[in-house]
C-alpha positions as CSV (number, residue, x, y, z in Angstrom):
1,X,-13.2,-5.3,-30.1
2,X,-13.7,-5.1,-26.7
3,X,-12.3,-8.4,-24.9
4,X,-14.2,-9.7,-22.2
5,X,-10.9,-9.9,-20.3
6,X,-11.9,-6.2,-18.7
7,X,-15.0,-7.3,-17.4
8,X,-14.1,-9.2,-14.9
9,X,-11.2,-11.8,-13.4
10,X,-11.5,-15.0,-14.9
11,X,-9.3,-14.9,-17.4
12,X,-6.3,-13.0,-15.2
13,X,-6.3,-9.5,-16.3
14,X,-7.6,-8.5,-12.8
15,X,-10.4,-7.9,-10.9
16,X,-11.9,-4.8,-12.9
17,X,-15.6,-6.5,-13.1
18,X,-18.3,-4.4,-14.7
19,X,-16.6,-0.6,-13.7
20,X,-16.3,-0.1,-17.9
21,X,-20.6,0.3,-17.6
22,X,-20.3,1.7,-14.2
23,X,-18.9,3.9,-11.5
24,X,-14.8,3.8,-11.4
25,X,-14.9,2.9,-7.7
26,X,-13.0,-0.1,-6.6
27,X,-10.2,-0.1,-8.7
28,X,-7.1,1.2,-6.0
29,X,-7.2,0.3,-2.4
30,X,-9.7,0.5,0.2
31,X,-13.7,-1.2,1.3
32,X,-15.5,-2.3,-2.3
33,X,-19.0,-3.6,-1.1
34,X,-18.2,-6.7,1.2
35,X,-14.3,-6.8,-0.1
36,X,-11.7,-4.7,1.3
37,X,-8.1,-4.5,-0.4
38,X,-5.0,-4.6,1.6
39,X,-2.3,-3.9,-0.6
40,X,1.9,-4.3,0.0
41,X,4.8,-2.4,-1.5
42,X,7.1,-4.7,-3.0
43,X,10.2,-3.9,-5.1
44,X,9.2,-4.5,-9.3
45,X,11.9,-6.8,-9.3
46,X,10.8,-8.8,-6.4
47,X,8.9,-12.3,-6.8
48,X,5.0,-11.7,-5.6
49,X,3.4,-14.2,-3.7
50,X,1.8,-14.8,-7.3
51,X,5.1,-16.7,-8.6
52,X,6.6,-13.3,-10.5
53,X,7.4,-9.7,-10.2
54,X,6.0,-6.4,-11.6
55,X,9.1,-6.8,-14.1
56,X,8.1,-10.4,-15.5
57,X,4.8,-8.6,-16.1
58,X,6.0,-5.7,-18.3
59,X,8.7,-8.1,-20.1
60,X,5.9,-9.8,-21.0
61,X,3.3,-7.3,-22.6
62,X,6.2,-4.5,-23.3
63,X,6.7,-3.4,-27.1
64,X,4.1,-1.8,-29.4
65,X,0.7,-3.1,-29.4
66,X,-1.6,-2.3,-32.4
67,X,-4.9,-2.6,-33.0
68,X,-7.9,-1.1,-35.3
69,X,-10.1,1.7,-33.0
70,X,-13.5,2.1,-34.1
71,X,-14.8,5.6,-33.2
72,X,-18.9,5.5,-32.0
73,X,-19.6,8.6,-34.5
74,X,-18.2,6.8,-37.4
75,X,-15.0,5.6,-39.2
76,X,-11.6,3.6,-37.8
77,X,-7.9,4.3,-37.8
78,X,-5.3,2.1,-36.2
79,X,-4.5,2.9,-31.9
80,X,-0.8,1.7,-30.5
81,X,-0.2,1.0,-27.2
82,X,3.2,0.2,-25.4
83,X,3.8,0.2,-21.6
84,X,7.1,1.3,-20.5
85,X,9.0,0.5,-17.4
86,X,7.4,-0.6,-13.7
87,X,8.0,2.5,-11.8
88,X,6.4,1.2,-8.2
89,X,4.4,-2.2,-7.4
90,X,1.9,-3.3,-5.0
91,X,0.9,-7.1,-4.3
92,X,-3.2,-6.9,-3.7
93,X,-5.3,-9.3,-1.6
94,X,-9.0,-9.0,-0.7
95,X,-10.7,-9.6,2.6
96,X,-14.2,-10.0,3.8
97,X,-15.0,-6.2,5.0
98,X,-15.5,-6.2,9.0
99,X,-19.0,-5.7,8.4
100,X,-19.6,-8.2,6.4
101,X,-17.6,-10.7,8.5
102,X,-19.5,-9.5,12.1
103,X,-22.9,-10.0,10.3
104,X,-21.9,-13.3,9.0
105,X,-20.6,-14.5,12.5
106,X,-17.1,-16.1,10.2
107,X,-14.0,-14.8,9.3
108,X,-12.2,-14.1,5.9
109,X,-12.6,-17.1,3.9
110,X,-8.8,-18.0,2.4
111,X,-10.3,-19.2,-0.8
112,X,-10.8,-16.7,-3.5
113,X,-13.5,-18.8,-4.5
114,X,-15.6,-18.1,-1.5
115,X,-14.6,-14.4,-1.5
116,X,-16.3,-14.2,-5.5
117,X,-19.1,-16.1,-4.1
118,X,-19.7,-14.0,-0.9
119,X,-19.9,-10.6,-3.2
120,X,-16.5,-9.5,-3.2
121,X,-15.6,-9.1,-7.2
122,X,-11.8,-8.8,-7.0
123,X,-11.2,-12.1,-5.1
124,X,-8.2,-12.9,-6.7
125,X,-5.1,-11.5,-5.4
126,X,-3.3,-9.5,-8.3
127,X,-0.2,-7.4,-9.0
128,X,-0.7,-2.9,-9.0
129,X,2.1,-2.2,-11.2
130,X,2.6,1.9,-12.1
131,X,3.9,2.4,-15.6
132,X,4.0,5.2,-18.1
133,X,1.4,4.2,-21.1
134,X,2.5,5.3,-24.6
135,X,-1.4,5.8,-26.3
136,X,-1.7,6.7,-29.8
137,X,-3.5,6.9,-32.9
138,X,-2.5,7.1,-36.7
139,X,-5.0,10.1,-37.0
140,X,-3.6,12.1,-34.7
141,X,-6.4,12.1,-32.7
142,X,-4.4,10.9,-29.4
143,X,-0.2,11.4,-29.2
144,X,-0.6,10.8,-25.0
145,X,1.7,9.1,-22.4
146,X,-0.1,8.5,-19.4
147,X,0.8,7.0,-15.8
148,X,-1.4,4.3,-15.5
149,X,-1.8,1.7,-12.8
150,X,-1.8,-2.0,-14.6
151,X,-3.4,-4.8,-12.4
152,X,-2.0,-8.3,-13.1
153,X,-3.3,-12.2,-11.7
154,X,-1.0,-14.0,-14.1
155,X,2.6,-12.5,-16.0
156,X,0.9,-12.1,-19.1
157,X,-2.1,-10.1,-18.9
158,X,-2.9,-6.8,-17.4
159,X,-6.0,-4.7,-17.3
160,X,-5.8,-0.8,-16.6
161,X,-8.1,2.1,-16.2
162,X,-7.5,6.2,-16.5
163,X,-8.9,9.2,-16.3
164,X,-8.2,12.1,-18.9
165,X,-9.2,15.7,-18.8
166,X,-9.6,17.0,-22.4
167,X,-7.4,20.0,-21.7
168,X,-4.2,17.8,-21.2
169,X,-4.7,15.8,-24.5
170,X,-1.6,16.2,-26.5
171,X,-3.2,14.8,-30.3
172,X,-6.1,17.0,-32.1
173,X,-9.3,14.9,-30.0
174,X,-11.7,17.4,-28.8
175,X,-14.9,16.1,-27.7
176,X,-17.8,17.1,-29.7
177,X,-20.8,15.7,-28.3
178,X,-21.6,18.1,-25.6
179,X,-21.7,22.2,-25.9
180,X,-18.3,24.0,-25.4
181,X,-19.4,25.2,-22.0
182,X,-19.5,22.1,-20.8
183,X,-16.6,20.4,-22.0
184,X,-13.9,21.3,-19.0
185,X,-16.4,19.4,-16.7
186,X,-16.4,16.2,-19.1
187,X,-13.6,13.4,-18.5
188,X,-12.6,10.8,-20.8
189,X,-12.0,7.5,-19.1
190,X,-9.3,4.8,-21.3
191,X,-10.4,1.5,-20.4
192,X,-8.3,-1.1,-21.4
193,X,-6.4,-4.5,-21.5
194,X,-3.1,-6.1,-23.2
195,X,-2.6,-10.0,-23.4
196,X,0.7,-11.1,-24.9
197,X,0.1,-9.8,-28.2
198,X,-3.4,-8.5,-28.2
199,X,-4.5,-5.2,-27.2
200,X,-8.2,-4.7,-26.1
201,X,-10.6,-1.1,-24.5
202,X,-12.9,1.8,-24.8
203,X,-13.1,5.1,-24.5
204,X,-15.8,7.0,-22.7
205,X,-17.0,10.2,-22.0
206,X,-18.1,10.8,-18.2
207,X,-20.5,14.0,-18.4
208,X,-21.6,16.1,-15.3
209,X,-24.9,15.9,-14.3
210,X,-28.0,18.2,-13.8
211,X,-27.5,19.3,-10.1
212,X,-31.0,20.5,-10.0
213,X,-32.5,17.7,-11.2
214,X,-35.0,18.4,-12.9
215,X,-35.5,16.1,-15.4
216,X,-34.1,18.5,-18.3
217,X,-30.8,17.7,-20.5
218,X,-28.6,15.5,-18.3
219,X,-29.7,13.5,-15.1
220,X,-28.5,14.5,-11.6
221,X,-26.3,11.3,-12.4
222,X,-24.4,12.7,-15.3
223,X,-24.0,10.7,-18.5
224,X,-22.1,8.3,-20.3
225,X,-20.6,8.9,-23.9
226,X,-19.0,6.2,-25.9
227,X,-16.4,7.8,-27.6
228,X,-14.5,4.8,-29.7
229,X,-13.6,1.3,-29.0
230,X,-11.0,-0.8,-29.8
């Protein structure tokens, strides 16, 4: 089941807090509340100011990964996962936004300690590493290879996050849970994590909402729709 690894930093998969209940904001470059993320190009061979490269990383979680997927309308089959080779890397570090430093008359605090504490979620500094992502599932329902963005604060675990639009889906999935006019508008978003051996996410559905707002079928906010977890 879902690990608690992609809610949130502690345990070194990154700094993807709560974003698998909420909005997908945060998760590249760029202000995020009170943090802002500077990122660096670095070659995935290169040694990180972490103590290892975007290579060390993928040796370390490549090769098949299975585990049981549970889907939320009812029965399981068995999903695989396997990350391929580091196409580009990015070393990661969060900063106090300006604002937040003006406001509080100090500058970035050094510690990522005091960056958690001061609101900023990602405090950590962490590995982007791009990959292709082999997803699968022994029902057929997903056959996909993705390019995915894995963020890593140790060599051994990653956590990633992406966006799929139903038409591109290469297995038999078609999401049923909304009508069939709606479906082009809906996006599937893989959340997911892979320590050593052990693979861990969700999938969700990410309906549009009711522009008018009026109150009727979906909220000007859109909808959620759990889809399977694993």
């Amino acid at each position: 089941m879902l690990s608690a690894a992609l809610l949130g930093g502690s345990d070194g998969v990154g700094s993807a807090t709560d974003r698998l209940s909420g909005a997908l904001g945060g998760l590249s470059g760029g202000a995020d509340g009170p943090c802002t993320a500077r990122s660096e190009s670095i070659g995935v061979e290169d040694a990180s100011r972490l103590g290892f490269s975007a290579n060390d990383v993928v040796s370390a979680i490549s090769g098949a990964r299975s585990a049981t997927l549970s889907w939320a309308k009812g029965g399981s089959t068995i999903v695989t996962v396997s990350a391929g080779a580091p196409v580009a890397a990015r070393f990661v570090r969060f900063t106090r936004s300006a604002v937040e430093s003006t406001a509080g008359g100090d500058g970035p605090p050094e510690d990522p300690a005091d960056l958690r504490e001061a609101g900023c979620p990602g405090g950590a500094p962490l590995l982007e590493i791009d990959v292709p992502l082999r997803f699968s599932t022994d029902d057929g329902a997903f056959a996909d290879s993705f390019p995915v963005t894995l963020r890593a604060a140790r060599r051994d675990a990653v956590a990633y996050i992406h966006v799929i639009h139903p038409s591109r889906i290469q297995g038999s999935y078609r999401i049923t849970e909304i009508g069939p006019a709606e479906v082009d508008d809906v996006r599937l978003v893989l959340f997911g994590t892979i320590r050593r051996s052990i693979i861990t996410g969700k999938l969700q559905g990410l309906a549009p909402g009711n522009p008018n707002g009026t109150g009727e079928g979906l909220d000007t906010h859109g909808r959620r729709l759990d889809v399977a977890e694993f």
